[in-house]
C-alpha positions in Angstrom: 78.3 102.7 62.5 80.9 105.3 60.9 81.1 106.3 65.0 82.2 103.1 65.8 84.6 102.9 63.1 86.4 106.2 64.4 87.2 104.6 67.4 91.3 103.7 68.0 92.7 100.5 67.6 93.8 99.1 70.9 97.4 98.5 69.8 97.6 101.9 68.6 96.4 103.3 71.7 98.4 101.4 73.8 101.7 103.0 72.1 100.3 106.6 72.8 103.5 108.7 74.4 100.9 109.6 77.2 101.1 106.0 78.7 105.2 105.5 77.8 106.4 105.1 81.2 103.2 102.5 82.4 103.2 98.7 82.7 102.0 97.8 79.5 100.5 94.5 81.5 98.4 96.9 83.7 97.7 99.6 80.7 96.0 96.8 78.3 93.0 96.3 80.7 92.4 99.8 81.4 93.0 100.4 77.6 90.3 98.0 76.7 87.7 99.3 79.3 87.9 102.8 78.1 87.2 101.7 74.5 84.6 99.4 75.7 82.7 102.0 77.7 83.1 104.4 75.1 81.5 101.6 72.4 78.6 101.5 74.8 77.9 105.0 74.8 78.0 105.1 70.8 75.4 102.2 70.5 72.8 103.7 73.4 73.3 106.8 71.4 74.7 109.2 74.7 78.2 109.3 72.9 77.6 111.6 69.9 81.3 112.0 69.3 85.0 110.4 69.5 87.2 112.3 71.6 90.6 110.7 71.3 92.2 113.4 73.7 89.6 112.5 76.3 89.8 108.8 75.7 93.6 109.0 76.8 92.5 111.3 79.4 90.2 108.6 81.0 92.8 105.9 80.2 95.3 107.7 82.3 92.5 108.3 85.4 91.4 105.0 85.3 95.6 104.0 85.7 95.4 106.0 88.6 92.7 104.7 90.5 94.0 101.2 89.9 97.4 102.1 91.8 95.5 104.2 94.7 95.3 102.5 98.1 92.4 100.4 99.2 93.5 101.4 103.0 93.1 104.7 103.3 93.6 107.0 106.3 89.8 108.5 108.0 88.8 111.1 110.6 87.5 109.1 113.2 84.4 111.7 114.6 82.5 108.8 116.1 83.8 108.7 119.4 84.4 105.3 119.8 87.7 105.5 120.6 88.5 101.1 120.0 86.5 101.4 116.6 86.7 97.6 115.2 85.6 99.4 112.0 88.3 102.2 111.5 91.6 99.7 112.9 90.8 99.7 116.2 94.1 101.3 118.2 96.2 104.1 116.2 100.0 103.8 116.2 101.9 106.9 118.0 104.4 108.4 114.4 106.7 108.6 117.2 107.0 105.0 118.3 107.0 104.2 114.5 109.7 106.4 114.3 111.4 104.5 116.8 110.6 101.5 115.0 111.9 102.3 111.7 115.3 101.3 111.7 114.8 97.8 112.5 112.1 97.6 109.8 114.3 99.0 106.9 117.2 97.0 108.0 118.1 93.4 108.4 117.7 92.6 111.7 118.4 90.1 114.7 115.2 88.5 114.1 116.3 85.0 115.1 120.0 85.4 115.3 121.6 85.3 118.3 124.2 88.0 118.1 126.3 87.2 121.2 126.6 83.3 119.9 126.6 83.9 117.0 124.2 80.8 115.6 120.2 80.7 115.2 118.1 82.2 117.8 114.4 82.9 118.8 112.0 85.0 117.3 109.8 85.2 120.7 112.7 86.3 122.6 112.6 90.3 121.7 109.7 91.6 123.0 109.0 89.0 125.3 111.8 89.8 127.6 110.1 93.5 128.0 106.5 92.3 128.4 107.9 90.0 131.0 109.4 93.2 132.7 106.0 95.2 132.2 103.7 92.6 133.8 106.1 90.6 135.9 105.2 87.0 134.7 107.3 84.0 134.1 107.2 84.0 130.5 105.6 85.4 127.2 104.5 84.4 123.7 103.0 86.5 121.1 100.8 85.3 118.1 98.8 86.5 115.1 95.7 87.7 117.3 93.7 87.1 120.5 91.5 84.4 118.3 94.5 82.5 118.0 95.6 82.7 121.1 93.0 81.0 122.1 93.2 78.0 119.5 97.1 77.6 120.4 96.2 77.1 124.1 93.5 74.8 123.5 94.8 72.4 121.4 97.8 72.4 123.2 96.6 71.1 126.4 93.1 70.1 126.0 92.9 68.1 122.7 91.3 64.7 123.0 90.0 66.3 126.6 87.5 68.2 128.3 87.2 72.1 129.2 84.8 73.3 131.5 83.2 76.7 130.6 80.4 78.8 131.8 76.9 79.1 130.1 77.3 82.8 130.6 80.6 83.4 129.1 80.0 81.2 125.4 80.3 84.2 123.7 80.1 85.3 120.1 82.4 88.2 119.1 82.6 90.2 115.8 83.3 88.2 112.5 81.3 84.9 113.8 83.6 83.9 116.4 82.2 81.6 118.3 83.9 80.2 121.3 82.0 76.9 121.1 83.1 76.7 117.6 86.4 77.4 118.6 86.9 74.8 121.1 85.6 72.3 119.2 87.6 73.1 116.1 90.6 72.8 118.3 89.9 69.6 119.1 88.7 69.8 123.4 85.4 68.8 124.2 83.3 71.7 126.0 81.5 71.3 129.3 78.9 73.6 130.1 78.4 74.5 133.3 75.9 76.8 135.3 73.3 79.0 134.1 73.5 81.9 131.7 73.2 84.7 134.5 74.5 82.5 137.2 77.2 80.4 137.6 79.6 79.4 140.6 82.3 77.4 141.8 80.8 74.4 142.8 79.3 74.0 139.4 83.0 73.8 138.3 83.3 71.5 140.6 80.8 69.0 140.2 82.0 69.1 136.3 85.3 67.4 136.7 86.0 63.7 135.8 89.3 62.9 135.0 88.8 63.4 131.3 88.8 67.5 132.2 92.3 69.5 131.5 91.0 73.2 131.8 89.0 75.8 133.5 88.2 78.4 131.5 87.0 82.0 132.0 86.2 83.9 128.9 85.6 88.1 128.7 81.9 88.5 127.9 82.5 91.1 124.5 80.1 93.6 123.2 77.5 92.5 126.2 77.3 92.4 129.8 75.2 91.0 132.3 73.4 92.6 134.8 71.0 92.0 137.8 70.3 88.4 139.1 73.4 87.3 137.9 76.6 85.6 139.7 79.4 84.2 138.4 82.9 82.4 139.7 86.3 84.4 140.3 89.3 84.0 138.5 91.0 84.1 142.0 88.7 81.0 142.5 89.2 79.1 139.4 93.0 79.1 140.1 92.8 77.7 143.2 90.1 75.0 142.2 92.5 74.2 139.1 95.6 74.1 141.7 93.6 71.9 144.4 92.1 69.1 141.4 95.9 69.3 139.0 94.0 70.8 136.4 95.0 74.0 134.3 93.3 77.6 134.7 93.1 79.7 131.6 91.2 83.2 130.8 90.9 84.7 127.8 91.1 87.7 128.9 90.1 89.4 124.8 91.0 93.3 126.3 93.6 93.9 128.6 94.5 97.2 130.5 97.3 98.0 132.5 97.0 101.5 134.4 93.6 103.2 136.4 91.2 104.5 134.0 88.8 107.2 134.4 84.8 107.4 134.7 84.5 103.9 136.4 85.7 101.9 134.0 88.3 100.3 136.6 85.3 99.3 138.2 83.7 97.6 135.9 86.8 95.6 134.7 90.1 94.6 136.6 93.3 95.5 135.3 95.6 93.0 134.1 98.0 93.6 137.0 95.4 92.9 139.4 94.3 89.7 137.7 98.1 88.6 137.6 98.4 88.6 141.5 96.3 85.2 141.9 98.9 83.4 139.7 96.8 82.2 136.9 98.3 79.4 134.7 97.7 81.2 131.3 95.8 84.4 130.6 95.6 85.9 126.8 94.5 89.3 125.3 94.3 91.3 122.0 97.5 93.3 121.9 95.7 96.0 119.9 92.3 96.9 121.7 93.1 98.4 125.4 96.6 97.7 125.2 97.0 100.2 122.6 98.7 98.4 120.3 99.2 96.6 117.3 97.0 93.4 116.5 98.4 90.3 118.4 97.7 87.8 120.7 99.6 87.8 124.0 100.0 84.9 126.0 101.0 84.9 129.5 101.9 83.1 132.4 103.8 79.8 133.5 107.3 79.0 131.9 106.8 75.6 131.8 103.4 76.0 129.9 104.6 78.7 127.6 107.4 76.1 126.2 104.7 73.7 125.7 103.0 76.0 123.5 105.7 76.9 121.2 106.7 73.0 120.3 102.9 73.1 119.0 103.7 72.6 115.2 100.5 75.0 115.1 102.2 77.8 115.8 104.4 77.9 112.7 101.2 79.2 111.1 100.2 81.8 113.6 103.4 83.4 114.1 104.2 87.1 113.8 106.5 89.0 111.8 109.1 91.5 112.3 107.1 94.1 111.5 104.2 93.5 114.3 107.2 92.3 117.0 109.1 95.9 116.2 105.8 98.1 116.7 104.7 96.1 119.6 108.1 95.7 121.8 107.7 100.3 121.1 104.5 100.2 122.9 106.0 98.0 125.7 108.8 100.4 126.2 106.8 103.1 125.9 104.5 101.5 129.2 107.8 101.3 130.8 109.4 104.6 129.9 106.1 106.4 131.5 105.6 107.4 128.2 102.0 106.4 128.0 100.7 109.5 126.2 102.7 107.5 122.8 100.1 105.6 122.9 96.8 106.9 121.4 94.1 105.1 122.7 95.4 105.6 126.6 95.8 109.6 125.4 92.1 109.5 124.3 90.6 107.6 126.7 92.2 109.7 129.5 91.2 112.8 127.8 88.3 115.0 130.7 85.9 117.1 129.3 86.7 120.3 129.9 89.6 119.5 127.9 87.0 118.5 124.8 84.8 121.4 125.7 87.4 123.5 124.9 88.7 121.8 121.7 85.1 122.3 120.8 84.6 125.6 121.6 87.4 126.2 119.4 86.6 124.5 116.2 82.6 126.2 116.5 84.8 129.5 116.2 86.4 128.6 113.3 83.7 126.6 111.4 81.5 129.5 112.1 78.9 129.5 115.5 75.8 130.0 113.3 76.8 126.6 111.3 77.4 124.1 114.8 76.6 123.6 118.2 78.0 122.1 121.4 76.7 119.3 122.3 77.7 117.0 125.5 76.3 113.1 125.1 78.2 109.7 125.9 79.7 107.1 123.6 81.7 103.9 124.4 85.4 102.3 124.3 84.3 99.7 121.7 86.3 96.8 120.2 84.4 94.7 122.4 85.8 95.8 125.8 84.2 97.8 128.4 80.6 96.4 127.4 77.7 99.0 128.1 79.3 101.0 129.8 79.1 105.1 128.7 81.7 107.2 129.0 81.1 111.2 128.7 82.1 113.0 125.5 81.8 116.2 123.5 80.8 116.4 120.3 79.9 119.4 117.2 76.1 118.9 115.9 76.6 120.1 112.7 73.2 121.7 111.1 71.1 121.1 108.6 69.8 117.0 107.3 71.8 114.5 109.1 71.4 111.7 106.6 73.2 114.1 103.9 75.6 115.7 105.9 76.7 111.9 107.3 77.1 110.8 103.6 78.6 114.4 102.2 81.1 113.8 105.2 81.7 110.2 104.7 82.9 110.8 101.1 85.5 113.2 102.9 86.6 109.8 104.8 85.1 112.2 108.1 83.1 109.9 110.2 80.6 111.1 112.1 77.7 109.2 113.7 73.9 110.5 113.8 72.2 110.5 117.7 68.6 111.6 117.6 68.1 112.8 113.9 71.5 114.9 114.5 74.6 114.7 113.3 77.5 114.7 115.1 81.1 115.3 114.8 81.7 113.6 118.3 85.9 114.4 119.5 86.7 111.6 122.2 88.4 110.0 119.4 89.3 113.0 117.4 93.6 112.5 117.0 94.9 115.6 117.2 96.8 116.0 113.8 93.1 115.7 112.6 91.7 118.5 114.6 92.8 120.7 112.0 91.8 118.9 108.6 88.9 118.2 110.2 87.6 122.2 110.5 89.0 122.9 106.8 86.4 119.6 106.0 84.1 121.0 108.0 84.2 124.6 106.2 84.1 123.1 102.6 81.2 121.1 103.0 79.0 123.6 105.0 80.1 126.3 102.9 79.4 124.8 99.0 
């Protein structure tokens, strides 16, 4: 009991010269914890002694930790190059570079400079994206999700939308696109089977309660085999030839050829934009290689519908995601496509990665690694089961232990066949580096 008496007072403590220059507000809980842990020890008898030194000590770590990020940067080693997980598409420091004096400034935002009265948020990066892709116009919301809700509940409340069986997907986080629609206030009409569904099935669906065709992006599964399923080329001319709307949500969206098939197993946007759909949306992070958003596209007329929904008050964007997103866009039309990380990645052959890998086994040490050559995946719900090639380090010894001694490095790796691997598709560059030093300090303690 004498032990418990030597402890400090708390108001005493909290004037200590060691915390003069803290919030006094944040101090007192951390203050109060130390004490309280160090009361604990005393009663279960593993605190023998008071420490008051220590005690401040402690006080001051635990003030630290309470102002350390929770977002914190990692060495992404898993190859998935879209990682849903680790923020999906990196930001090129260059473009934020570019990007930073309209952050730190006030801006133009929705001022109209040359008129000198109130102007449009929408209008900055839209005009560029409407240059890029070469549609009529452009709106950009929060994400993809709520692209979707926007466009639904703008023309196809109170109505019907016709969907296939195959395409009522579920993506990560529970969304459901039945859920969706029905939140949004449009009645869902499933048509066709889950592996096959065609055009006259859309058909035979519409009464005049219908206001939309809609085509959905099978995420994070595909469907192979016996399986059939309508255009989009298709749907927009049924939608033109009935006076009903077209609309695909598109979730992914790339612009230029990609490497080892993958323009075969998906179109590119610009080749879905030459059959004139009414309204096509997709993540602006993902494929595109940007930040998070929702991009709508397509008809004029349509587009101004959308934005005298009073909905989208709550799902517009800021400055901050309209700055770093009009970047990317110039970057796509300054050629300067290797600004944008996930394109550089994804574009990366692999003798390039067998040589990035031959070097870091010469650093780390050869006895201590090998080369290995697997596949992995774009991820973030695009490009569904469908392998690219990749290189990657199998780092020796228990993969469970390395995967957690790496982890709490923020390195991560992923473990194929009781190895672990350090896979470097999706290895930035800037982390190439780090990632050997890493490497050398766990192997080597």
């Amino acid at each position: 009991m004498s032990l418990l008496r030597s402890l400090p007072k708390i108001d005493k403590l909290m004037a200590h010269d060691a915390f003069a220059s803290f919030n006094p507000t944040r101090l007192a809980p951390c203050v109060k914890a130390a004490v309280e842990a160090l009361r604990q020890g005393i009663l279960e008898g593993t605190v023998t002694h008071v420490d008051e030194n220590a005690l401040v000590q402690e006080i001051c770590a635990r003030m630290e930790e309470s102002l350390s990020p929770s977002l914190v940067p990692l060495v992404n080693a898993t190859g998935v190059i879209v990682h849903t997980n680790l923020g999906r598409s990196c930001l090129s420091p260059v473009l934020l570079t570019r990007a930073t004096a309209a952050l730190t400034h006030y801006t133009n935002l929705e001022y109209d400079v040359q008129k000198g009265r109130r102007g449009e948020r929408y209008a900055h990066v839209s005009r560029h994206l409407r240059e890029l892709l070469g549609v009529e116009d452009v709106l950009v919301v929060n994400n993809n999700a709520s692209a979707v809700f926007l466009i639904l509940n703008t023309f196809a409340k109170g109505k019907e939308t016709i969907v296939s069986r195959g395409e009522l997907v579920e993506i990560g986080g529970s969304f459901r696109v039945p859920e969706v629609m029905s939140n949004s206030g449009t009645t869902l009409v499933e048509v066709g089977a889950t592996n096959k569904t065609r055009l006259s099935d859309y058909t035979n669906a519409l009464t005049e309660h219908t206001a939309m065709l809609m085509k959905v992006h099978r995420s994070n599964f595909s469907i192979e085999g016996f399986s059939e399923e309508a255009s989009l080329e298709e749907l927009v001319g049924l939608a033109k030839e009935k006076g009903v709307l077209d609309y695909y949500d598109l979730g992914s969206a790339y612009l230029a050829d990609l490497p080892y098939g993958l323009s075969h197993a998906e179109p590119s946007l610009p080749k879905l934009l030459v059959h004139n759909p009414s309204l096509v949306s997709f993540s602006g992070d993902k494929l595109f290689g940007g930040v998070q958003a929702g991009i709508i596209v397509g008809k004029k007329a349509l587009i101004d519908r959308l934005k005298k929904n009073q909905l989208l008050r709550m799902l517009r964007v800021d400055k901050l995601t309209l700055c770093l997103l009009e970047e990317t866009v110039k970057a796509y039309l300054g050629g300067e496509t290797h600004l944008i990380p996930t394109l550089d990645l994804l574009l990366r052959d692999v003798k390039s990665l067998e040589a990035l890998a031959k070097k870091m086994r010469r650093q780390i040490g050869a006895e201590k690694c090998d080369i290995v050559h697997s596949q992995t995946y774009v991820g973030g719900g695009t490009m569904p089961n469908r392998p690219i090639p990749t290189v990657a380090l199998h780092v020796k010894g228990e993969a469970t232990a390395l995967e957690r001694r790496f982890r709490e490095r923020h390195v991560i790796g992923r473990i194929e066949r009781d190895r672990f691997l350090l896979d470097l598709r999706a290895l930035l560059k800037e982390d190439e580096k780090p990632l050997v030093e890493i490497c050398k300090k766990v192997l080597n303690a």
